[in-house]
C-alpha positions, -999 to +999 in steps of 0.1 A: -810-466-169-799-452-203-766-467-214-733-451-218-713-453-249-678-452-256-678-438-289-698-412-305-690-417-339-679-450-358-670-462-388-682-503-390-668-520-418-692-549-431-673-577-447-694-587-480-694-627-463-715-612-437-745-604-462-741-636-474-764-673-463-757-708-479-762-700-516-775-667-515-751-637-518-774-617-499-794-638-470-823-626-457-820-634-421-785-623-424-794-585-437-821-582-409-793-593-383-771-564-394-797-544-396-807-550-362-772-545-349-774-513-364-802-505-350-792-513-312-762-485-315-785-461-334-810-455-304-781-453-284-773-418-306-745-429-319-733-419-351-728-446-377-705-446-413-706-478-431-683-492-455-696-525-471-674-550-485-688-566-519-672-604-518-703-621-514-713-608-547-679-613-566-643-602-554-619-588-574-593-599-563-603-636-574-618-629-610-583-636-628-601-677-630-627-654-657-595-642-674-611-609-668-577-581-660-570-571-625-583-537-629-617-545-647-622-571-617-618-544-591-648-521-609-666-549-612-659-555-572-669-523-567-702-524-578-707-553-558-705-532-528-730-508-538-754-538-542-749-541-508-755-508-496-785-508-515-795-537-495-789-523-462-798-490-468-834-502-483-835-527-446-828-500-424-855-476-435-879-500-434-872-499-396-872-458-397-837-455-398-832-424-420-800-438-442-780-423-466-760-442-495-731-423-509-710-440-538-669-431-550-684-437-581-711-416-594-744-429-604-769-403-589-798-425-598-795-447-567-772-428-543-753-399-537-719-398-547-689-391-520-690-360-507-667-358-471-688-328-457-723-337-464-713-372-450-703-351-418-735-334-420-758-365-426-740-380-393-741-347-369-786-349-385-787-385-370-783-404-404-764-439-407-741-431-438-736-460-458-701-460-484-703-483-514-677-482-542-647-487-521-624-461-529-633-460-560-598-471-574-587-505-586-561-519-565-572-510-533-598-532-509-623-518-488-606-525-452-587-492-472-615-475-481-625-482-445-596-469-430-597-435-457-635-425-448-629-433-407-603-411-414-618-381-433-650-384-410-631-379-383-643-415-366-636-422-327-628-461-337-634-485-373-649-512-363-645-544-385-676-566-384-667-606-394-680-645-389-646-644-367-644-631-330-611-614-331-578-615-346-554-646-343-522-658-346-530-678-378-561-690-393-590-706-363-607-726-390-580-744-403-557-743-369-580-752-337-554-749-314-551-711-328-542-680-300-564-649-307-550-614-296-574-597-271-552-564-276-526-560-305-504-534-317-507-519-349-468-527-359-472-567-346-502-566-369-480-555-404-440-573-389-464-607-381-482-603-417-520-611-401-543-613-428-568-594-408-565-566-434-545-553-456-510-534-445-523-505-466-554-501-443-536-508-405-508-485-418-534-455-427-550-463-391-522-460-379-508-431-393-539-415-380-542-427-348-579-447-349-583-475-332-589-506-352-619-536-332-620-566-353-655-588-337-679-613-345-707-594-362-730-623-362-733-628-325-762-601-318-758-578-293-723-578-300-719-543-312-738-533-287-720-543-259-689-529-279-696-495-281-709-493-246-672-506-239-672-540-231-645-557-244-654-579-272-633-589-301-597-579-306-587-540-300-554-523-324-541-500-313-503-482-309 
């Protein structure tokens, strides 16, 4: 019996600490479980945007310890992500996944850059679209970017893929006795300042009405069972 899904078209946001194992910014066994993942949604026909995060690499955010300026640390950030894609993008075909890397900033020798309506048309041709280069801006992270590209692509849901199963009332490493949210508004998210993501990014999901799943991406079969509506993780909405 074929499986039903819930959404036709997504946009999964890949934190950069999901690429990473131990030591290694990018783990093997940890690129061939998102990969996977990917893979279990793509046979489904589904049709799959990507924006990577770059963190495992270096964030931004952090480099002011290099003395490096804010701005600077953001490009360098940036690239960071498109390592990432490059990563993923290189896994997937190896499994026949016809991919497609586009970058906010150009460099044409490794990936195309952002285009919104040849990423539209790579997804309606039954290509996984990966974004790398955030939004190509310092200043802004790539739960943003995220929310901007689910947004321009017209995405059913973003779907936030972390080492956490959901969104909580305050941090479940350091807090055992932490509550997580099986269903949360978008305005509890920004008045209870959850660092889930950024306000920028709930606010523009918001604005546009896309549903917002925050999930364990490590736990395979996960976004499987997701898309074919199962309730897993945590669900924003209005």
């Amino acid at each position: 019996m074929r499986d039903i899904i819930r959404y036709k078209r997504i946009l999964l946001k890949l934190s950069g600490e999901a690429f990473k194992e131990d030591s290694d910014p990018i783990g093997y066994q940890s690129l061939v479980n998102i990969a996977e993942e990917v893979q279990s949604i793509y046979r489904l026909g589904v049709e799959i945007a990507i924006v990577v995060g770059g963190g495992n690499v270096i964030r931004g955010i952090t480099s002011s310890s290099l003395s490096i300026d804010r701005a600077t640390a953001d490009y360098m950030g940036m690239l960071s992500t498109i390592i990432n894609a490059l990563a993923l993008q290189s896994r997937l075909e190896s499994m026949g996944i016809p991919t497609r890397v586009q970058t906010s900033i150009e460099m044409r020798q490794v990936a195309e850059p952002y285009i919104r309506r040849r990423a539209i048309r790579h997804l309606e041709k039954g290509r996984v679209v990966i974004f790398g280069g955030g939004t190509g801006n310092p200043f802004f992270s790539t739960d943003t970017a995220a929310a901007l590209r689910a947004a321009e692509i017209n995405a059913e849901v973003m779907i936030k893929g972390t080492r956490v199963d959901g969104i909580y009332d305050s941090d479940p490493v350091k807090n055992p006795n932490a509550t997580k949210y099986v269903e949360i508004k978008y305005m509890d998210i920004l008045s209870k300042e959850l660092k889930v993501m950024d306000a920028t990014a709930v606010s523009l999901c918001m604005e546009n009405k896309i549903p917002i799943i925050v999930f364990n991406i490590s736990e395979q079969g996960n976004l499987k069972r997701l898309v074919c509506g199962e309730e897993i993780g945590t669900l924003v909405k209005e």
